[in-house]
Structure formats: C-alpha cells, structure tokens
C-alpha positions as CSV (number, residue, x, y, z in Angstrom):
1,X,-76.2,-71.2,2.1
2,X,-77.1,-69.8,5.4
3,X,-80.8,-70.3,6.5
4,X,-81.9,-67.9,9.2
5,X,-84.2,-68.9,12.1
6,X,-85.8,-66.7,15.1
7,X,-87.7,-68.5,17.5
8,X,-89.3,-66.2,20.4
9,X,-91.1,-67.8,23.2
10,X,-92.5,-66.8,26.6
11,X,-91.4,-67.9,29.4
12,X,-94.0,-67.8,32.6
13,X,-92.8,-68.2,36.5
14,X,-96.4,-68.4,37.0
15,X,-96.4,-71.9,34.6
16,X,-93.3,-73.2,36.8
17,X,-90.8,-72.2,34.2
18,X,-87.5,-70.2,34.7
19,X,-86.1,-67.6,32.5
20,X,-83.0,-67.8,34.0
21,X,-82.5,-71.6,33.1
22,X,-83.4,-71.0,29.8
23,X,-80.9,-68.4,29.5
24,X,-78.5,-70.7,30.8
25,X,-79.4,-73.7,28.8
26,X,-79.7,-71.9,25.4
27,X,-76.2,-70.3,25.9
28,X,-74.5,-72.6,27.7
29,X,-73.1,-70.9,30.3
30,X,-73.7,-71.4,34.5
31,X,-76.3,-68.9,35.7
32,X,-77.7,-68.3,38.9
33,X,-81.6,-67.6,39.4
34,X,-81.4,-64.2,42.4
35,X,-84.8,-65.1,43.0
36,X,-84.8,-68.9,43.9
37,X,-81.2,-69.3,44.1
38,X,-81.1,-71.8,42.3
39,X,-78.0,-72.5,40.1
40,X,-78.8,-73.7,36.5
41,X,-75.0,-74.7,35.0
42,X,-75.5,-75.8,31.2
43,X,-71.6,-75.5,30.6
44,X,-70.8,-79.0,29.7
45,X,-73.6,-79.1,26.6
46,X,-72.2,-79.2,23.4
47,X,-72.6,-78.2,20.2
48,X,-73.0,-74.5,20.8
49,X,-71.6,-72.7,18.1
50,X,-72.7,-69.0,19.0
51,X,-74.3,-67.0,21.4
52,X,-74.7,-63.0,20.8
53,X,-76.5,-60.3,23.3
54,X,-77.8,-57.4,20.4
55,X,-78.7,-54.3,22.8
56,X,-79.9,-51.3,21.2
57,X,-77.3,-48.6,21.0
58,X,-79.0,-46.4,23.8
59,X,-78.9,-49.4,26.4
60,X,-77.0,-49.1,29.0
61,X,-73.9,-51.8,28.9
62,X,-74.8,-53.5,32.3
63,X,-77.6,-55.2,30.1
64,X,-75.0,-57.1,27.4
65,X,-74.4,-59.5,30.7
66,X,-77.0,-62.8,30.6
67,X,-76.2,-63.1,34.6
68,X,-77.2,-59.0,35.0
69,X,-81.0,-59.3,36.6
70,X,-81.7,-55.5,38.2
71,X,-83.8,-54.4,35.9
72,X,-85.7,-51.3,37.0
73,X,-88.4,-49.8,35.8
C-alpha cells in the first residue's frame, strides 16, 4: 500500500536560500538560477523515482518547464 506525503515549504532569497536549487535538487535535473547565474546541476543524485509539474488546465504551457522563470504579473 501506497502512503501519500505533501511537504510544502518556503523558500526565502532574503534567508540566503535559492528556489531554483531546490528545484533542481528535488528533481534532479541541471538548472540555471537567471538571477545569480549560478548553475545548480543535481543530475548525478540518485534514487529519484518521479518528478511531475500539475498545472491547472488554464495555465499557460510555458509554465510545465522547471527551467521557465518569466513570470509576469
């Protein structure tokens, strides 16, 4: 049997953390931060069974990419 877990957690530049690298680490995948430049490259961790983007059905499809960071509002 499946057990189900959702862990949401924020993630402040102002407390010297990235969203960017923990985007990258949690699916990893090899992101780059627009705003530092920085490269954050988690692609050699293992044990990674799944990672899924859920977007509502009136988002627009840019948004389904982790690397995609022009949000406008």
């Amino acid at each position: 049997m499946e057990i189900y877990h959702c862990s949401i957690k924020i993630i402040s530049r102002g407390k010297g953390k990235s969203a960017v690298a923990a985007a990258a680490y949690r699916s990893g995948e090899k992101l780059i931060n627009e705003y530092d430049g920085v490269t954050h490259d988690y692609t050699r961790k293992s044990r990674i069974s799944h990672t899924e983007i859920l977007l509502p059905a009136h988002a627009p499809r840019k948004f389904s990419k982790r690397n995609e960071s022009k949000i406008v509002y």
